[in-house]
C-alpha positions, 0 to 999 in steps of 0.5 A, a space after each residue: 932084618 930091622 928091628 921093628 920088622 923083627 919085633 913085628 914077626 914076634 908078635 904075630 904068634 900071640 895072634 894065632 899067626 905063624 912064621 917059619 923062616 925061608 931063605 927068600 925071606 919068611 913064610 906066615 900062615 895060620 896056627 891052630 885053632 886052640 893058639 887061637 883061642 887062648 889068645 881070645 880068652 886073655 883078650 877078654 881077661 885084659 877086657 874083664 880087667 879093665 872094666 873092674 879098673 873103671 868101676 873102681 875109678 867109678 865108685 872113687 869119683 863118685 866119692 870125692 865128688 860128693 866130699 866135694 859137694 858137701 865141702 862148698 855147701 858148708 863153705 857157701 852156708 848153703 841150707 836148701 839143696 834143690 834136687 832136680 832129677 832126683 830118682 829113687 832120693 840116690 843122691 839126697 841119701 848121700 848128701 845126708 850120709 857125707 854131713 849134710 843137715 839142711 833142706 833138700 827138695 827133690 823133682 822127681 816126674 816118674 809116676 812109679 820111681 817118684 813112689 820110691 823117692 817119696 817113701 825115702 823122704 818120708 822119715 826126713 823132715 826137711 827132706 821134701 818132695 814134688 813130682 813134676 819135670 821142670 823146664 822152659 815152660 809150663 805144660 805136658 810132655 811125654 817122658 822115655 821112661 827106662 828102668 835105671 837113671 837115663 828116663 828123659 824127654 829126649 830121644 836117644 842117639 845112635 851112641 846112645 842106643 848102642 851104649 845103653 841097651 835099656 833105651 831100646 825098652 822105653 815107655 812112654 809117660 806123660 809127665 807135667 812141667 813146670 818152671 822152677 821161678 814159679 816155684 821158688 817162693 814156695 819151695 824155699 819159705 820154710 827156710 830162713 835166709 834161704 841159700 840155695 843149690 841147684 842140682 841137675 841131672 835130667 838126662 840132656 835137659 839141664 839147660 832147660 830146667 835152668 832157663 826156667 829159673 829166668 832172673 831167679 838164677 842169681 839167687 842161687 848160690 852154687 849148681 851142680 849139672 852135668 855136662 855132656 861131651 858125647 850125645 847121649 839124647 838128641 838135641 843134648 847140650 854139649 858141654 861147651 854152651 853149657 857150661 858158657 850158659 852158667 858162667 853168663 849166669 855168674 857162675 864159676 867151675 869149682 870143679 869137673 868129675 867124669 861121671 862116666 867113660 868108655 871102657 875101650 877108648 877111656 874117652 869120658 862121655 859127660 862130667 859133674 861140673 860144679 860152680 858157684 856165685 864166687 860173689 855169693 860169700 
């Protein structure tokens, strides 16, 4: 018998799959259920298993991202991190916990989870905050709110709502829009010699917010966004325009971090890209 014919044969029981020689050749049926079974629950242990491994890379990646972040403010002497799709402050409080002493102004739009951010700003005193979505254009539009981080003006894909089962459960919210260059003066005047830096996480409206900045781009200094390479939302830049729409801005890639994965096939569905203004030292 060839070899990958008998290697075949022994992996058929693992499968709940029987198999008796004959003279004529082999005989394959069904073994009983409780073979079956077992083999389904080490199934689901390696599953259990492999979603603990990318938890774990998870956590790890968000680490070094954020060491990494901090490490291009200091080189960069950036004093004002603006933080658009700043949540309940998640990522502020870890810019101050990894060393970051500047200015930091977050955009939050949700009524109930800008409360939140609001309150964590409240005992920082160059920790500023402003609720309103930022765009293209300044006017209304109504948000997809959702418990967690994926609120977001766009509607989400079939991918999206097979991956997130807390799509499913949006409510809507009208929120005000405004363009960032419009804000920009008054945002940065308490800081001397302003040196900015843009981070973006507005759940498919990166570009968007970024367009609104118009000639105003230049005066940053480095951007972090995140990229997607699977479509979450409908209408979602993918990664290649936007990571071409930065670099026709100036700007660089310092690095690439996945910010999430599918456990089953381990493809990432999107990246923090972070860049600078190489000319900005």
């Amino acid at each position: 018998m060839n070899s990958w014919r008998r290697r075949l044969l022994q992996q058929l029981p693992r499968l709940g799959v029987g198999v008796r020689g004959l003279p004529a050749g082999v005989l394959v049926h069904r073994m009983p259920g409780p073979r079956v079974q077992a083999v389904s629950e080490d199934l689901a242990v390696v599953s259990r298993r492999r979603l603990e491994r990318f938890e774990r890379e998870k956590q790890l990646v968000r680490h070094l991202l954020h060491q990494h972040v901090v490490t291009i403010l200091r080189l960069y002497r950036v004093n004002c991190v603006i933080d658009v799709g700043a949540n309940h402050g998640q990522y502020a409080r870890r810019l101050r916990r990894a060393g970051y002493k500047g200015h930091i102004v977050s955009f939050e739009p949700v009524a109930e989870t800008f409360e939140r951010l609001a309150a964590s700003a409240a005992r920082d005193p160059r920790w500023s905050v402003h609720r309103c979505a930022l765009g293209r254009e300044e006017s209304v539009v109504t948000m997809n709110v959702v418990p967690g981080t994926l609120s977001s003006v766009l509607t989400p894909t079939q991918f999206g709502y097979d991956r997130y089962r807390q799509l499913h459960d949006a409510t809507a919210e009208d929120v005000p829009v405004r363009r960032l260059d419009a804000l920009l003066d008054e945002i940065l005047a308490p800081v001397p010699d302003p040196r900015p830096y843009l981070k973006l996480d507005t759940q498919g409206y990166d570009l968007e917010v970024f367009a609104g900045l118009g000639d105003r781009a230049r005066d940053l200094h480095g951007l972090q966004s995140e990229v997607a390479v699977m479509q979450i939302y409908d209408g979602m830049p993918m990664m290649p325009e936007a990571i071409a729409t930065y670099e026709a801005a100036g700007f660089e890639i310092t690095a690439l971090y996945p910010v999430s994965r599918q456990s089953r096939t381990g493809r990432v569905v999107e990246f923090d890209c972070v860049m600078v203004r190489a000319d900005a030292l």
